[in-house]
Every structure is written in structure tokens, then in C-alpha cells.
C-alpha positions in Angstrom: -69.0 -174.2 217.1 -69.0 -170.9 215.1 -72.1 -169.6 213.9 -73.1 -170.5 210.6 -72.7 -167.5 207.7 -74.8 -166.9 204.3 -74.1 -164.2 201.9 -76.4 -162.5 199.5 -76.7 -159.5 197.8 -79.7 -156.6 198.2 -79.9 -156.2 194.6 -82.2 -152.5 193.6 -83.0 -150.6 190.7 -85.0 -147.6 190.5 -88.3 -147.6 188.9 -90.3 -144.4 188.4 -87.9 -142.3 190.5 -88.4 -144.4 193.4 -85.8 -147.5 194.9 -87.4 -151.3 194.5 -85.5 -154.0 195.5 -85.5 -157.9 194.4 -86.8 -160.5 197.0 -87.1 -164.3 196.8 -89.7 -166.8 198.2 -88.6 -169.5 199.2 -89.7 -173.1 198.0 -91.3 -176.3 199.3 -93.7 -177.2 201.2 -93.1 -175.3 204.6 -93.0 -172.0 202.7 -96.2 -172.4 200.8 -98.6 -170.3 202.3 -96.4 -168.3 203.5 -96.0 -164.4 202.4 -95.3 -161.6 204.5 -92.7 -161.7 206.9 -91.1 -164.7 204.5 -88.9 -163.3 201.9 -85.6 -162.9 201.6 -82.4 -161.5 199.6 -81.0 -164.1 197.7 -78.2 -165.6 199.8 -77.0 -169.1 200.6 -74.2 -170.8 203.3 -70.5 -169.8 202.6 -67.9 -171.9 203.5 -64.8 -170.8 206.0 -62.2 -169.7 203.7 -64.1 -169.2 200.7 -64.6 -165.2 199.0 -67.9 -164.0 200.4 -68.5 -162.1 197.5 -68.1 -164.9 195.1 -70.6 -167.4 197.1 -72.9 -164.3 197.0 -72.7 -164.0 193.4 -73.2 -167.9 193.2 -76.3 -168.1 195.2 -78.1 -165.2 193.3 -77.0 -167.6 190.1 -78.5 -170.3 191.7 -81.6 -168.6 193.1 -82.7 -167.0 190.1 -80.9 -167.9 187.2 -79.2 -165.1 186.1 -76.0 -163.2 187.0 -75.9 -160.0 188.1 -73.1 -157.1 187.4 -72.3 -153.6 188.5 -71.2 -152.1 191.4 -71.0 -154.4 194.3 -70.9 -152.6 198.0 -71.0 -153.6 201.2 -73.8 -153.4 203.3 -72.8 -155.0 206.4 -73.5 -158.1 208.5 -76.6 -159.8 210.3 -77.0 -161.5 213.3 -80.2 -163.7 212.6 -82.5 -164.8 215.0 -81.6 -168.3 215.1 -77.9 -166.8 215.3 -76.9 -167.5 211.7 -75.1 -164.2 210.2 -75.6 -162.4 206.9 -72.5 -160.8 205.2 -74.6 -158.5 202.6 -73.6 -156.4 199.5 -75.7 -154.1 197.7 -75.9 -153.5 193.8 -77.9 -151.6 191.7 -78.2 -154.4 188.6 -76.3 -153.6 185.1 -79.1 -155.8 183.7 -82.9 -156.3 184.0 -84.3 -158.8 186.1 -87.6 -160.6 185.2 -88.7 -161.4 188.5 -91.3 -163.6 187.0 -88.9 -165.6 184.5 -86.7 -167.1 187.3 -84.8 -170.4 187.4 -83.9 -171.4 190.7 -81.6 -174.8 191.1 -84.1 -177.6 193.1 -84.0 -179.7 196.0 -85.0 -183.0 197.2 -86.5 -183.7 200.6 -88.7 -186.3 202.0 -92.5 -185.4 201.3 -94.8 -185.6 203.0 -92.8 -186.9 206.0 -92.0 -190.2 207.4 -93.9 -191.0 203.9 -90.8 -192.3 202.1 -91.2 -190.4 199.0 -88.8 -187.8 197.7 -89.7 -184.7 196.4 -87.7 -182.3 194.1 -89.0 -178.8 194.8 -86.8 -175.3 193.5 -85.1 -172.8 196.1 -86.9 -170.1 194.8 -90.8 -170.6 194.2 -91.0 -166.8 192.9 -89.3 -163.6 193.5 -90.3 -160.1 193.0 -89.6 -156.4 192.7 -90.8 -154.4 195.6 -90.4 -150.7 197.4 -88.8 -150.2 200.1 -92.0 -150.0 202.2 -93.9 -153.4 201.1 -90.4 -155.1 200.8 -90.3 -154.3 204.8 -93.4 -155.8 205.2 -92.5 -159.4 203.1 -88.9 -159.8 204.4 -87.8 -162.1 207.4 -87.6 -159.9 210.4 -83.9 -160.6 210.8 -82.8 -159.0 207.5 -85.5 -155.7 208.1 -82.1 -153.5 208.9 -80.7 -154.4 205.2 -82.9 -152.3 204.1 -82.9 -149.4 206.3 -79.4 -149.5 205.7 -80.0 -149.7 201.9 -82.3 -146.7 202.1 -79.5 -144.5 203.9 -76.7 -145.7 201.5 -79.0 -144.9 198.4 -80.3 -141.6 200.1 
């Protein structure tokens, strides 16, 4: 069975001369109290056949609520730890993004477990604008290279 692929986009801007870069937490309950090391570009599963691009455009939609323009470039592809991969493109928005004024599509899961209840929690809990340096520090381990490769596309 092939390994399961996401796409997403690294979406920057520069703020006082220096590159920042747009992250997303992840909802529900196993995220919660989680921070550093749990962040992420927005991204989501792209189905054989489709336009990568496209889903990538989708799941930012989906993730935080607004679409984003400009100049899409590719950034390359990530092999995760658990083996899923990561096509990624970069863009510098056309628009600003109010990191706190999200709206991320929900979810439903079964919470607390084995409890019988369902729960509607969102993708994204929050996202934020962050340098390069502290964005390192908050994103999963396995997308880290995105933004060393970021940084040397960007100069």
C-alpha cells in the first residue's frame, strides 16, 4: 500500500524586514496541551489523481477560512515520521491573514472514549504568525526542513 500524501502550503509574509510564517494548532482533545513541537502548515490528505495544488489550496480554505493568492512555488516533498509524505508549496500571501480570526471546518469524534458521546471539535484550534526561529521550535519535527528550505528560497 502506498504511503499516504498531504499537501499544504508554507504561507510567509515579511514583517518588519524580517520573514514570519503562518502555522496551525491543531484541534481536539489530543492536541490540547500541546505547543511546541505541535504545529503545522496547513495541509490535509490528497487523493491519487487529484491536482496537489488544488487540495493544498482546499485545506488552507478549510483550515483557516480564508483563501490565499499570489505566487505559488514549490518547496518540495516530506517523508514524515510515521512515513506519510508532504508535497509543499510556498507563497508569500496577496492578502492579510488574521491569525486570530480563523474559521477552521470541525470534526466529530467519540469523547471522552468508549463514553458514547460525540464531540464536534475544529481542525484548527488557533494559528499564528511566527519567525523563522520560534516557528522551528513549534513545528512537528518532520516538516523542520520546510523551513530551512523556505529560508534559502527567500534568502
Amino acid at each position: 500500500m502506498a504511503a499516504k500524501r498531504s499537501a499544504g502550503l508554507l504561507i510567509h509574509r515579511h514583517s518588519s524586514g524580517f520573514p514570519e510564517v503562518l502555522l496551525v494548532h491543531p484541534g481536539g482533545p489530543f492536541w490540547a496541551r500541546k505547543d511546541d513541537g505541535a504545529w503545522s502548515i496547513p495541509k490535509g490528505l490528497v487523493e491519487d489523481g487529484k491536482d496537489e495544488l488544488a487540495a493544498a489550496n482546499r485545506e488552507v480554505l478549510e483550515e483557516i477560512g480564508t483563501a490565499v493568492g499570489g505566487d505559488f512555488r514549490w518547496l518540495g516533498e516530506y517523508k514524515q515520521p510515521g512515513g506519510k509524505r508532504v508535497l509543499a508549496w510556498c507563497v508569500e500571501s496577496a492578502i492579510e491573514i488574521d491569525a486570530d480570526r480563523i474559521v477552521s471546518n470541525t470534526f466529530q469524534m467519540e469523547w471522552p472514549p468508549k463514553s458514547g458521546r460525540q464531540q464536534e471539535f475544529p481542525e484548527v484550534d488557533r494559528a499564528g504568525w511566527f519567525d523563522l526561529d520560534t516557528a522551528a521550535q513549534k513545528i512537528l519535527n518532520g516538516q523542520k526542513p520546510m523551513l530551512d528550505d523556505l529560508r534559502s528560497m527567500i534568502g
